[in-house]
C-alpha positions in Angstrom: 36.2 12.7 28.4 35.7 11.1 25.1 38.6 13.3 23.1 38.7 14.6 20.2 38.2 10.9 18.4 35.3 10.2 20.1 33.1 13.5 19.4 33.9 12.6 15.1 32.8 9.2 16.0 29.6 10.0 18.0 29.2 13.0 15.1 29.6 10.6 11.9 27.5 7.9 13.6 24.6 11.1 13.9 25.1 11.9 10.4 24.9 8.6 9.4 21.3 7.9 11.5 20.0 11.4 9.5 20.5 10.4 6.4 19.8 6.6 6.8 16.2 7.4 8.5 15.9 10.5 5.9 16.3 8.0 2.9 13.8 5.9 4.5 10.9 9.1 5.0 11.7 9.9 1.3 11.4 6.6 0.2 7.9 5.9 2.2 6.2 9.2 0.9 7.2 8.4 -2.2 5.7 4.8 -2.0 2.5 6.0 -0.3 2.1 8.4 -3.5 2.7 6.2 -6.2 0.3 3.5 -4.2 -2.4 6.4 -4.4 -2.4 7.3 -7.8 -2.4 3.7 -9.4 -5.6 3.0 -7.2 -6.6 6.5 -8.5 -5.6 5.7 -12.3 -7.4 1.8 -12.0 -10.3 3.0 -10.4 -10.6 5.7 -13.2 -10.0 3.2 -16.5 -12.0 0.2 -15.0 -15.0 1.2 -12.6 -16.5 -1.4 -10.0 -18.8 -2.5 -12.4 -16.1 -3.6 -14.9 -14.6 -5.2 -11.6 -17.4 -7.1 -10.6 -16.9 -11.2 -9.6 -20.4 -12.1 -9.8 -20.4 -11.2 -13.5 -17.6 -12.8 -14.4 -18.4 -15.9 -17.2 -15.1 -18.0 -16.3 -15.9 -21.3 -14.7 -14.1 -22.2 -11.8 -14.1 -24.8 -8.9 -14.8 -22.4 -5.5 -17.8 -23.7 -3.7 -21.0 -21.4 -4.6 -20.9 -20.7 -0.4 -17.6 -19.0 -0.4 -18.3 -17.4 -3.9 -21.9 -15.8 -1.9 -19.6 -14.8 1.4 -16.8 -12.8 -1.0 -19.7 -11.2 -2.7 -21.7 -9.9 0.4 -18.0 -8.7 1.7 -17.7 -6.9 -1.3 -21.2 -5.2 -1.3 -20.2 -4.5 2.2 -17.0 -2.6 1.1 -18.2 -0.6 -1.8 -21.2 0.5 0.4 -18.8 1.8 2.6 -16.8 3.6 -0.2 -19.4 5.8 -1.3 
């Protein structure tokens, strides 16, 4: 019914959508594993401790209310971590 055009067509147009969503997979797993080992490689070389806001000596001009809510939400998170 289609001829002999029409199965190339439908056939390229397959090849096409294998390779297109096949660059796509490679390029995702490749991004999920690079993500994971920087987080790996920063948590190594600077700990939470290093990382720690409340520590930090820089002035700045956040209200002490919202500096107290990001701390407790980071307490929260790292007591979930471990």
């Amino acid at each position: 019914m289609l001829g002999l055009s029409g199965e190339v067509l439908i056939e390229q147009g397959l090849d096409l959508m294998l390779y297109g969503m096949g660059t796509v997979f490679v390029f995702l797993t490749l991004l999920v594993i690079i993500t994971v080992l920087m987080s790996a490689i920063v948590q190594r070389w600077l700990p939470d401790d290093e990382m720690d806001v409340s520590s930090s000596k820089a002035e700045s001009n956040v209200d002490a209310r919202i500096v107290a809510i990001i701390e407790a939400a980071l307490a929260k998170h790292r007591s979930r971590r471990k």
